[in-house]
C-alpha positions as CSV (number, residue, x, y, z in Angstrom):
1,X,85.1,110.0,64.8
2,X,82.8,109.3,67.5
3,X,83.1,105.8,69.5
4,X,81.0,103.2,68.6
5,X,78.4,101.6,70.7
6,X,79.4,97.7,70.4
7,X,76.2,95.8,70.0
8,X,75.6,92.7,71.8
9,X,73.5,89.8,69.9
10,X,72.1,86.8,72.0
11,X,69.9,85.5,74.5
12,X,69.0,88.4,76.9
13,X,68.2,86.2,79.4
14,X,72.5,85.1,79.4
15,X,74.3,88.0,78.6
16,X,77.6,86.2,78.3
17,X,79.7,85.9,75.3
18,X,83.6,84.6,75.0
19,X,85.9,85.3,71.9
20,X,88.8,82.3,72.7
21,X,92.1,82.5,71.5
22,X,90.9,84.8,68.8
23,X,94.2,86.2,66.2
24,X,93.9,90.2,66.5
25,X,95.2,91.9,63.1
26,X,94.9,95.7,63.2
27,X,92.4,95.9,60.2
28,X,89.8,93.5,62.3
29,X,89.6,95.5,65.0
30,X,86.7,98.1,65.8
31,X,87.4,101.5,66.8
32,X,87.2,103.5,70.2
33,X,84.1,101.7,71.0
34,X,81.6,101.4,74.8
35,X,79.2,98.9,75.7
36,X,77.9,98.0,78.6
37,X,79.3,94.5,79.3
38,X,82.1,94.1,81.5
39,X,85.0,92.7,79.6
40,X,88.4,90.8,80.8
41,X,91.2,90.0,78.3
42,X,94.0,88.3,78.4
43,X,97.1,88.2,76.2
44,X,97.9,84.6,74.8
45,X,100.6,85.7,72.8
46,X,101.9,88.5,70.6
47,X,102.4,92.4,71.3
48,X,100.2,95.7,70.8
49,X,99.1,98.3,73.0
50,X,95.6,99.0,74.3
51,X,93.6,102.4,74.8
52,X,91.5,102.6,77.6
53,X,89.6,105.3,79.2
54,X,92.6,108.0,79.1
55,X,95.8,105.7,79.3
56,X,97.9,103.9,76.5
57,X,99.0,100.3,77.9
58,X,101.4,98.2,75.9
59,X,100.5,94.5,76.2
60,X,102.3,91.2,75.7
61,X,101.8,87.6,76.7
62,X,100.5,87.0,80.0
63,X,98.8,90.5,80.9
64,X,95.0,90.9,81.8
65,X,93.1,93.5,81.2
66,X,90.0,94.2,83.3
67,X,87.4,96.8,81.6
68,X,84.2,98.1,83.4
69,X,81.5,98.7,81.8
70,X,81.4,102.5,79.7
71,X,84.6,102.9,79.7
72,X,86.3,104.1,76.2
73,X,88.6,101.6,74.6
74,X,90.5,100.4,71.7
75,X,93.0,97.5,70.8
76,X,95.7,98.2,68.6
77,X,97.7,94.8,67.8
78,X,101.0,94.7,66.2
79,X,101.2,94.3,62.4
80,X,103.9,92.0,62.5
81,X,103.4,89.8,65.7
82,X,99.7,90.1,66.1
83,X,97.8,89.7,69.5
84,X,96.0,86.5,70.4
85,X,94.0,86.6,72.9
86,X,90.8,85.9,74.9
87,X,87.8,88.3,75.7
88,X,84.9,87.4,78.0
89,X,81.8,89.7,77.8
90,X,79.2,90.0,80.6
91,X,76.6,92.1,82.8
92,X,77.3,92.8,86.6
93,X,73.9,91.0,87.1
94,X,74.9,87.9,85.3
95,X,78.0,88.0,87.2
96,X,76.0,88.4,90.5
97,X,73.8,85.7,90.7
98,X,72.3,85.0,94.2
99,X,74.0,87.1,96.7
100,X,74.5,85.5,100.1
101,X,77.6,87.5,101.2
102,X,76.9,91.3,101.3
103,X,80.0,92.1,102.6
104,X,82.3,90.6,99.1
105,X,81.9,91.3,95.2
106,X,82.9,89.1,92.4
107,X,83.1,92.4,90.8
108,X,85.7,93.7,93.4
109,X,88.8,93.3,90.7
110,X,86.5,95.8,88.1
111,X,85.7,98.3,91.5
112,X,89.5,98.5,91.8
113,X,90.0,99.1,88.4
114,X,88.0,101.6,88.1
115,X,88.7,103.1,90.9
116,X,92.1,103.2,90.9
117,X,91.6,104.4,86.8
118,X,94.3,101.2,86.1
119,X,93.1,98.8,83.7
120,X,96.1,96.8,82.8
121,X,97.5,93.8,85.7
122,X,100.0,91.8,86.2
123,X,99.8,88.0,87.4
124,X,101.8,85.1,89.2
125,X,102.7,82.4,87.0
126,X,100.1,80.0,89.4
127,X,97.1,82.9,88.9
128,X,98.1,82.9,85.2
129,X,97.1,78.9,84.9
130,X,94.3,79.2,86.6
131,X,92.8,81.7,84.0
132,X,94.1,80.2,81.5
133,X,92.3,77.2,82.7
134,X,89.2,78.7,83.3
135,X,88.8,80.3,80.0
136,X,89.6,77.0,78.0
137,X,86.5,75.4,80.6
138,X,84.2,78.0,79.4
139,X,85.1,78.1,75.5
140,X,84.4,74.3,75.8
141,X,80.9,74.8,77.9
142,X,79.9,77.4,75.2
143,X,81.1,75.5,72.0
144,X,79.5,71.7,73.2
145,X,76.2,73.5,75.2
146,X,75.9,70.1,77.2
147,X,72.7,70.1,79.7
148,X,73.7,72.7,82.5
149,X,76.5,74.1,80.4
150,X,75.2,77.7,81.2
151,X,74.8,77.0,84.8
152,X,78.5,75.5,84.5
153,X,79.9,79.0,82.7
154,X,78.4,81.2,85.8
155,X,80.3,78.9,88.3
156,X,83.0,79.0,86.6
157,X,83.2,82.6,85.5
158,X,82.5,83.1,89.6
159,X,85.8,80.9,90.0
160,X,88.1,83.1,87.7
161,X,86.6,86.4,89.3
162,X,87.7,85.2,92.7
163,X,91.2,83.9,91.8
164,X,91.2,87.5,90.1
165,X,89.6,89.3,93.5
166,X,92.4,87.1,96.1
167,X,95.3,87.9,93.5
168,X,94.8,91.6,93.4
169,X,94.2,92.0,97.1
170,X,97.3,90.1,97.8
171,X,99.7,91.6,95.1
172,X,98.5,94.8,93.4
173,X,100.2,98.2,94.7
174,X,97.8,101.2,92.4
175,X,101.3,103.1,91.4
176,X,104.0,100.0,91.5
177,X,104.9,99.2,88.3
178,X,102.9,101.2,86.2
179,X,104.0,100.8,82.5
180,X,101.6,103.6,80.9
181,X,102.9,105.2,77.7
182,X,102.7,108.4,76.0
183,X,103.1,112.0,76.2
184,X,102.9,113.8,79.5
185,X,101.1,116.3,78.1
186,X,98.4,114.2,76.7
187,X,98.2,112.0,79.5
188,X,97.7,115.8,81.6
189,X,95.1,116.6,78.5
190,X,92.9,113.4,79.6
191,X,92.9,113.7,83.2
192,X,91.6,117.2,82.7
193,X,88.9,116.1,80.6
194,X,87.9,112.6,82.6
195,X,87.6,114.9,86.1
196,X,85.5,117.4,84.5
197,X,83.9,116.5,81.5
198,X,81.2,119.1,81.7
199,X,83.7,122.0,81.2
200,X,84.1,124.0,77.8
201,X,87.4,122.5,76.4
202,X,89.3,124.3,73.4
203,X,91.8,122.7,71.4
204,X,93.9,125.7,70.9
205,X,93.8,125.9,74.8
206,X,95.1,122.4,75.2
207,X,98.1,123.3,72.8
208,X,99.2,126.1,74.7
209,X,99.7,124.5,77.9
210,X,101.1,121.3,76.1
211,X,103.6,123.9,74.8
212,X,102.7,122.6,71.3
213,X,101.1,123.4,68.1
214,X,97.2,122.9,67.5
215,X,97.9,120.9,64.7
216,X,100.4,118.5,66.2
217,X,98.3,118.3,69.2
218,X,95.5,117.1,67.4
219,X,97.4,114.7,65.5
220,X,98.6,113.2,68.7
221,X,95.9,112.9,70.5
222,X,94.0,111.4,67.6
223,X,97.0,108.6,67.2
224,X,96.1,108.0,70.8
225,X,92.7,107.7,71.1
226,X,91.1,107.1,67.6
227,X,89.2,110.7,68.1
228,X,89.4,114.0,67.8
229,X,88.8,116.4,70.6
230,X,85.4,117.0,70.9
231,X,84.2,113.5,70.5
232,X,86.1,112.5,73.6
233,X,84.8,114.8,75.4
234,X,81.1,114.5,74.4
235,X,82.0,110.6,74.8
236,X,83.0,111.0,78.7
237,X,80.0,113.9,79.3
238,X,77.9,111.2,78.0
239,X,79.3,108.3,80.2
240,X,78.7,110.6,82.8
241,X,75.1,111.6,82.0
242,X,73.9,108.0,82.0
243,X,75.4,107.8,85.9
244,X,73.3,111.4,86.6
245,X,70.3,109.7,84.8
246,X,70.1,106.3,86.9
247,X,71.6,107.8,90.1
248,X,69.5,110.5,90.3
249,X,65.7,112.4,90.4
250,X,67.4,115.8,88.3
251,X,65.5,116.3,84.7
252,X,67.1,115.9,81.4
253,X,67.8,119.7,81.1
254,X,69.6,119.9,84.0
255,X,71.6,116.8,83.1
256,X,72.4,118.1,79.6
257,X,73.5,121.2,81.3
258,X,75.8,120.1,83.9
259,X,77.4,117.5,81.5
260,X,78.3,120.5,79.2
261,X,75.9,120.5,76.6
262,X,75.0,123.8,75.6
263,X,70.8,122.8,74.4
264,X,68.4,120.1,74.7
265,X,68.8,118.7,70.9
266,X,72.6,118.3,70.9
267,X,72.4,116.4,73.7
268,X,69.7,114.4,72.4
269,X,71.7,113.8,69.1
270,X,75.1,112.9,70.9
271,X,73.0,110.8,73.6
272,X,71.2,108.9,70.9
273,X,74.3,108.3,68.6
274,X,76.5,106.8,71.5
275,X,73.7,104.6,73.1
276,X,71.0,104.2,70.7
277,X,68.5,105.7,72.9
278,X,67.3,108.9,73.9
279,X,68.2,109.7,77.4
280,X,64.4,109.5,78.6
281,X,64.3,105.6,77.1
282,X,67.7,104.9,78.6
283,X,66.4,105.8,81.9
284,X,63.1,104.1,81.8
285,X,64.8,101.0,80.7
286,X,67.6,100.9,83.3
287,X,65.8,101.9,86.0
288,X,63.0,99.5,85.2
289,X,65.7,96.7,85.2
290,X,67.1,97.1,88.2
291,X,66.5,95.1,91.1
């Protein structure tokens, strides 16, 4: 199953949306799904785990999770002690705002998560209020919509992002800690695939060097990421064609081509189905958008 593109419904003009203290049973939630919102949640109470990009994260009360924009993810809350928890949705632009300071992000806690592929952080009891805090702030901005109340979300959103930015510069060591779960040899299979998604991949190929059967492999790697093999990999070699399209002058051929896709149509159909928009659109759009 390929992931699903998760729409976003609102005012264009403030992309921002917040899910509050929302119960997470397993038959509500989506499956492997992108979008293009930045997302952090945090764990009120209850237990689960949590795919995202190539790594499955157990979570419990307290954790945050900070998720750039495309990356490939999927909750997966415990039947019997479900997850409650609270999601907040945005673009890096709303996030943004006026710049004054070139030299800091409010972004900076999604660069390091990124960057450092680690998605899943732990916080200090004092850093944990003050989120806490923040969210309730903006669930009650969002719910009343008192005069200002959008201009009072930003600034506080810009609050939490900075408590978030001073926490992780302070306290987070990339490899200390690290409470990933699963299968070396399907965390191995991932890696492979998120470094080089343009590469022909072969399932059988994967199973021999996982010492395993095709079958079993399969089934793994399915239980872990909601997908089979090849729509991973055509998700990731398209996450990586919409970087080629924006960052660079190249033509659509030779994007399709070094992102592994074998002719023009497929990649149009795989494009289209993940984005809702041919990759000419998507760069017209985006590029038409930026500042």
């Amino acid at each position: 199953m390929e992931p699903f593109r998760k729409p976003f419904i609102g005012d264009p003009l403030f992309p921002f949306h917040i899910i509050h203290q929302h119960v997470k049973h397993p038959e509500d939630e989506l499956p492997d799904h992108l979008h293009e919102h930045f997302e952090l949640v945090y764990i009120h109470q209850g237990t689960g785990t949590f795919f995202i990009d190539n790594t499955l994260y157990e979570k419990k009360s307290g954790d945050l999770f900070i998720i750039p924009g495309n990356t490939v993810h999927r909750s997966l809350p415990d039947e019997l002690n479900p997850i409650i928890s609270t999601a907040i949705f945005f673009t890096p632009a709303f996030a943004a705002g006026e710049i004054y300071d070139h030299s800091y992000s409010l972004l900076q806690c999604f660069d390091i998560a990124r960057g450092q592929k680690h998605y899943k952080f732990d916080l200090t009891e004092t850093v944990r209020s003050s989120v806490e805090s923040s969210m309730e702030w903006i669930h009650r901005e969002q719910t009343d919509q008192l005069e200002g109340y959008r201009a009072s979300i930003r600034l506080e959103l810009g609050r939490l992002l900075l408590h978030l930015n001073r926490h992780l510069a302070r306290h987070f060591t990339p490899r200390a800690g690290d409470k990933r779960i699963g299968p070396s040899w399907i965390k191995r299979a991932l890696l492979e695939i998120d470094a080089q998604p343009g590469l022909a991949y072969s399932l059988v190929e994967f199973a021999e060097k996982s010492s395993v059967s095709p079958p079993h492999f399969s089934r793994v790697f399915k239980q872990f990421t909601g997908m089979n093999v090849t729509d991973y990999v055509n998700a990731k070699r398209i996450i990586q064609a919409k970087g080629l399209l924006l960052e660079s002058d190249e033509s659509i051929a030779n994007i399709a081509e070094k992102c592994g896709f074998m002719s023009i149509p497929h990649f149009h159909r795989i494009f289209k189905g993940l984005t809702a928009s041919t990759p000419a659109a998507y760069r017209r759009k985006n590029l038409v958008e930026q500042p």
